[in-house]
Every structure is written in structure tokens, then in C-alpha cells.
N, CA, C and O atoms as a DFTB+ gen file, in Angstrom:
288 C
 N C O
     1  1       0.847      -1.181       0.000
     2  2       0.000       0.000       0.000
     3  2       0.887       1.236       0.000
     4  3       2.088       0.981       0.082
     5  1       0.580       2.411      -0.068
     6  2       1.244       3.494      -0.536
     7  2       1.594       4.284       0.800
     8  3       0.655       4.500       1.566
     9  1       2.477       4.597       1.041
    10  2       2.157       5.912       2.323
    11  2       1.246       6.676       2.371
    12  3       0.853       7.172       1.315
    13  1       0.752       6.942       3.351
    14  2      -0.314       8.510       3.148
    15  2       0.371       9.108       3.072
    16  3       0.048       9.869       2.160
    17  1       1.535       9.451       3.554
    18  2       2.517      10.895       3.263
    19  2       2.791      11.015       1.582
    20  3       2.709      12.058       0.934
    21  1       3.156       9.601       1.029
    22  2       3.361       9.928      -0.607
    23  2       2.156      10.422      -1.152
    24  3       2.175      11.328      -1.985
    25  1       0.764       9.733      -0.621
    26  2      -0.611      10.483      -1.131
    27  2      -0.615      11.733      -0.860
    28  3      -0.960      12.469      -1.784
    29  1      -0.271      12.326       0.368
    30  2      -0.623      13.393       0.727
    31  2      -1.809      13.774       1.590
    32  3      -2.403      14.827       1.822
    33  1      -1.935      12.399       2.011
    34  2      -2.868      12.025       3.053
    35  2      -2.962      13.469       3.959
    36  3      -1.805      13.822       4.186
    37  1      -3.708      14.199       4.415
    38  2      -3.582      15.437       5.558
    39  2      -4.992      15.327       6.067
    40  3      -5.921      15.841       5.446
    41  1      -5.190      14.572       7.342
    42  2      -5.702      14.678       8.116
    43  2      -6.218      15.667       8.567
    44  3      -7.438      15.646       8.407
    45  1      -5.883      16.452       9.015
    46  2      -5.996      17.782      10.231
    47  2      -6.897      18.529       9.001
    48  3      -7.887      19.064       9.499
    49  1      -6.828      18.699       7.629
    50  2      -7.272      19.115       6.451
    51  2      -8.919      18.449       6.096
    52  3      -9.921      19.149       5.946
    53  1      -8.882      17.125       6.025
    54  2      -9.863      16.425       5.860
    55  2     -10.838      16.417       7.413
    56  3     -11.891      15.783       7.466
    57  1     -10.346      17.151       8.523
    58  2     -11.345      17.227       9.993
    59  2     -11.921      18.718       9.749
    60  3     -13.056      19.096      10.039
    61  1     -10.912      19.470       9.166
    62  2     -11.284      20.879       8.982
    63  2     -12.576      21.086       8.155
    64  3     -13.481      21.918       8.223
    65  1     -12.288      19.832       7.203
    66  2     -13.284      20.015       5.675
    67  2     -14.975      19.502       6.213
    68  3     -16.098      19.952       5.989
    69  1     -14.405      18.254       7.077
    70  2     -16.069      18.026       7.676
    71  2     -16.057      18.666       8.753
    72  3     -16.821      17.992       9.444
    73  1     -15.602      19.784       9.579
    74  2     -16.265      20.845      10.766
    75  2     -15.732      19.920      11.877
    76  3     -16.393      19.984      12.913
    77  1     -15.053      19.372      11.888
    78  2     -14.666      18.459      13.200
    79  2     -13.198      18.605      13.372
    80  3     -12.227      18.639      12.616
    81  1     -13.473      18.704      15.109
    82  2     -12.521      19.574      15.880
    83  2     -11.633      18.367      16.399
    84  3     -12.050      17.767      17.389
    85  1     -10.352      17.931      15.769
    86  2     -10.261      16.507      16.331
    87  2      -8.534      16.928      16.974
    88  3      -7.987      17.934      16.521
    89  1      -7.968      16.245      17.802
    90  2      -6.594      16.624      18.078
    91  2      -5.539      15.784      17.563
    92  3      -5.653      14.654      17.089
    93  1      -4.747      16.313      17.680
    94  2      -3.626      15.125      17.342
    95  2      -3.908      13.803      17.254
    96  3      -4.085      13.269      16.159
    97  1      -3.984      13.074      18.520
    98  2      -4.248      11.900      18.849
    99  2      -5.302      11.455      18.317
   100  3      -5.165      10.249      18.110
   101  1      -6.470      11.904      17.933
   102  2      -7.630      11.444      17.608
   103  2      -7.127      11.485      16.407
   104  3      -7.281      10.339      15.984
   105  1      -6.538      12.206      15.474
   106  2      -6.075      12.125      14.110
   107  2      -5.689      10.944      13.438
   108  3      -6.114      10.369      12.436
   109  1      -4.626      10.690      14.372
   110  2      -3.402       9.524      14.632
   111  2      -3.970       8.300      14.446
   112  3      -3.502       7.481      13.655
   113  1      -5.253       8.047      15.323
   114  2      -6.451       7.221      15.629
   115  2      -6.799       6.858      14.302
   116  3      -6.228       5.858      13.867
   117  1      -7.622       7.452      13.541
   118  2      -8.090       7.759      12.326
   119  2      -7.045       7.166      11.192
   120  3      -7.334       6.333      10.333
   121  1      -6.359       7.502      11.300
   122  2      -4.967       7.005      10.238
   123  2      -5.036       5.876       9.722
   124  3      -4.813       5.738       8.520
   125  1      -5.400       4.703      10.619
   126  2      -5.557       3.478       9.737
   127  2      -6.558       3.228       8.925
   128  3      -6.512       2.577       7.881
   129  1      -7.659       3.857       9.508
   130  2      -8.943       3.577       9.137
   131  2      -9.060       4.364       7.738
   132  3      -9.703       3.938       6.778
   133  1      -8.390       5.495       7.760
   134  2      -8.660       6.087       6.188
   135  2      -7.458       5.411       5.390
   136  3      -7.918       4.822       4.412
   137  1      -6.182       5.306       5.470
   138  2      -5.248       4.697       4.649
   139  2      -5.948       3.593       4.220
   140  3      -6.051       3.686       2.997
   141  1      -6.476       2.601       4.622
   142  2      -7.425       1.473       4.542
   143  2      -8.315       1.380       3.124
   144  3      -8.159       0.758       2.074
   145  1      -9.610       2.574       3.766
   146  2     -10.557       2.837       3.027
   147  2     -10.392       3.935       1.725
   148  3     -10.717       3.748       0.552
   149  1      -9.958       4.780       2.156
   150  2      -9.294       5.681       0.552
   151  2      -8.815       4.793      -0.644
   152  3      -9.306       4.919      -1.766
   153  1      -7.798       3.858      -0.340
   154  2      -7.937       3.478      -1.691
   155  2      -8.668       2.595      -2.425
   156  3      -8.766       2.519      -3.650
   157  1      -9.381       1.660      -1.221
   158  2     -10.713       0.914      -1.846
   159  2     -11.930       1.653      -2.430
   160  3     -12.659       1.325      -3.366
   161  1     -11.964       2.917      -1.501
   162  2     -12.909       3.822      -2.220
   163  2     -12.381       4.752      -4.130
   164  3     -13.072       5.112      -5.083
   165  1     -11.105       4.786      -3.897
   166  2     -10.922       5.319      -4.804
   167  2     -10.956       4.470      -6.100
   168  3     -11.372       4.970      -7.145
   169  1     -10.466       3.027      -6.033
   170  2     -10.613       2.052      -6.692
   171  2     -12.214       1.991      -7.384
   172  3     -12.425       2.057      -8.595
   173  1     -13.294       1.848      -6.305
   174  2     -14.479       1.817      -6.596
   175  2     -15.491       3.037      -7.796
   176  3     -16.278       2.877      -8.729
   177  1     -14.656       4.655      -6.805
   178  2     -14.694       5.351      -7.778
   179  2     -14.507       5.212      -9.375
   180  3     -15.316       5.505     -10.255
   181  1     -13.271       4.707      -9.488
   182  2     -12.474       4.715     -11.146
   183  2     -13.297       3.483     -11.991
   184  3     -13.768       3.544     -13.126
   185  1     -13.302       2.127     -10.845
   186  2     -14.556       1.322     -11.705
   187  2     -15.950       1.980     -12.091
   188  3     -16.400       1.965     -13.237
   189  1     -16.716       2.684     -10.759
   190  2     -18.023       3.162     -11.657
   191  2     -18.312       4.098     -12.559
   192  3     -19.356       4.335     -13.167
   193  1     -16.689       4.878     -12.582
   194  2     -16.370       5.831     -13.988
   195  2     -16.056       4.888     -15.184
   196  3     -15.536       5.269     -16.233
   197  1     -16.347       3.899     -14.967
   198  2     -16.079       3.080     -16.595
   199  2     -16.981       3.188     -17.213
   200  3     -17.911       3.295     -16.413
   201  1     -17.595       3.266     -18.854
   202  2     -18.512       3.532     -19.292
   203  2     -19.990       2.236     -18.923
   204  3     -21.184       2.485     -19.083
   205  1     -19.385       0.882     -18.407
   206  2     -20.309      -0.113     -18.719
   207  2     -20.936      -0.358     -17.154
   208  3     -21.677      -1.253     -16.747
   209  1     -20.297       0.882     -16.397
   210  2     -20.985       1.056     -15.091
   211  2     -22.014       2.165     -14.782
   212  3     -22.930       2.274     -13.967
   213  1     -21.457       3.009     -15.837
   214  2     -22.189       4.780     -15.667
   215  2     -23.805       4.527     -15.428
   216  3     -24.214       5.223     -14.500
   217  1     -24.590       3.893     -15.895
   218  2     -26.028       3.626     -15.867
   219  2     -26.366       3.225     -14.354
   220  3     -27.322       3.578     -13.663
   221  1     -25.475       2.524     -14.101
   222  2     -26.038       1.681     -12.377
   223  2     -25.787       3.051     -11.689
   224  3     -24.888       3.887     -11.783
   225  1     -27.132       2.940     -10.830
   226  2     -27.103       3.891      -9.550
   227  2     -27.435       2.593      -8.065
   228  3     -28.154       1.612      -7.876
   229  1     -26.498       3.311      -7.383
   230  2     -26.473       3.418      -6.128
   231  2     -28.311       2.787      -5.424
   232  3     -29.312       3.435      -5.727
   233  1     -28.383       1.911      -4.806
   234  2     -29.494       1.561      -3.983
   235  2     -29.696       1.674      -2.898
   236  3     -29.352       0.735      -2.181
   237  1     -30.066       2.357      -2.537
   238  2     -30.512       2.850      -0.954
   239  2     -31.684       2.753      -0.320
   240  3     -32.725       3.342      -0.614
   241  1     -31.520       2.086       0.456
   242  2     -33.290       1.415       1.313
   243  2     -32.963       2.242       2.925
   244  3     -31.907       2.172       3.553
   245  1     -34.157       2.975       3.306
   246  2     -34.536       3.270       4.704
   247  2     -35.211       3.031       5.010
   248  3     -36.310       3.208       4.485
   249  1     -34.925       2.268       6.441
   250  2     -36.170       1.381       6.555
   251  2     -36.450       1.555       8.323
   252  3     -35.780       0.924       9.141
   253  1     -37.220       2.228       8.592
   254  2     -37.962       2.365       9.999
   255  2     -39.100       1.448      10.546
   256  3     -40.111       1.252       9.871
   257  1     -38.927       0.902      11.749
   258  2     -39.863       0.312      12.417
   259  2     -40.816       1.303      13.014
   260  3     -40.580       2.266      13.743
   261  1     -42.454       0.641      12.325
   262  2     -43.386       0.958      12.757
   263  2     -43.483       0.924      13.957
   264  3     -43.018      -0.011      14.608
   265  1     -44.275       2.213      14.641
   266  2     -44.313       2.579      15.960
   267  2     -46.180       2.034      15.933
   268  3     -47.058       2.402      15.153
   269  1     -46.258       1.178      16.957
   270  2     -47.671       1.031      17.210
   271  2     -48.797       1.927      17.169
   272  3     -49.854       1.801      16.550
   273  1     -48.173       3.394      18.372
   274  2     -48.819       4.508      18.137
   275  2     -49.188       5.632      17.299
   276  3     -49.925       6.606      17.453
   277  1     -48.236       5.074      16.093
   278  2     -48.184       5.979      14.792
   279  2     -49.815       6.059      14.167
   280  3     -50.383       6.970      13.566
   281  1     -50.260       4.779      14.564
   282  2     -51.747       4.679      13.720
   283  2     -51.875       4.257      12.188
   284  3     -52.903       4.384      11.523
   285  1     -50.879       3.826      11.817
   286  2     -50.739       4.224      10.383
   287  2     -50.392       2.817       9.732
   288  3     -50.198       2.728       8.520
């Protein structure tokens, strides 16, 4: 796998970007978990930019349990 430093991985950048106030340590924390997922995500990205993917969308189900008292 690549360094985040050769990516340019910047943390403290990516807490700023979603409004979250995180410190050092909590950063540090974080580190594996995005080195991890960034490039599987980015991978995923570049496949559904292929032309024989562009049509498929994304499926998303929300699904809430009925409340008895809802009435409904």
C-alpha cells in the first residue's frame, strides 16, 4: 500500500473540511482507518467511472420500524 505521506494524506485538512474539531491523537487514531478505506474507495470510484458502469445507480433502502402509536 502506498504511504499517506506519498498520497498526501492530511488529516488535520480532511477534519477541517467536515467541521470536526479533532486533536492530534484522535487524528493519529483515524490514520488506519482512512489509509485502509481511501484506496478501496478510490478504486471503486475509477470502476463506476467506466462507461459499462455509468447507468447503475447506487441503492438505498430506509427502513424504519413501525411505531404502534403511529396509527398508520
Amino acid at each position: 500500500m502506498t504511504n499517506s505521506n506519498d498520497r498526501g494524506l492530511d488529516i488535520a485538512s480532511l477534519a477541517r473540511c467536515a467541521d470536526l474539531d479533532l486533536d492530534a491523537q484522535r487524528q493519529e487514531a483515524i490514520r488506519p482507518i482512512l489509509e485502509a478505506w481511501l484506496p478501496a474507495a478510490n478504486a471503486l470510484s475509477r470502476k463506476m467511472s467506466q462507461p459499462q458502469w455509468q447507468s447503475t445507480l447506487p441503492a438505498t433502502v430506509f427502513s424504519f420500524p413501525l411505531d404502534a402509536s403511529d396509527n398508520q
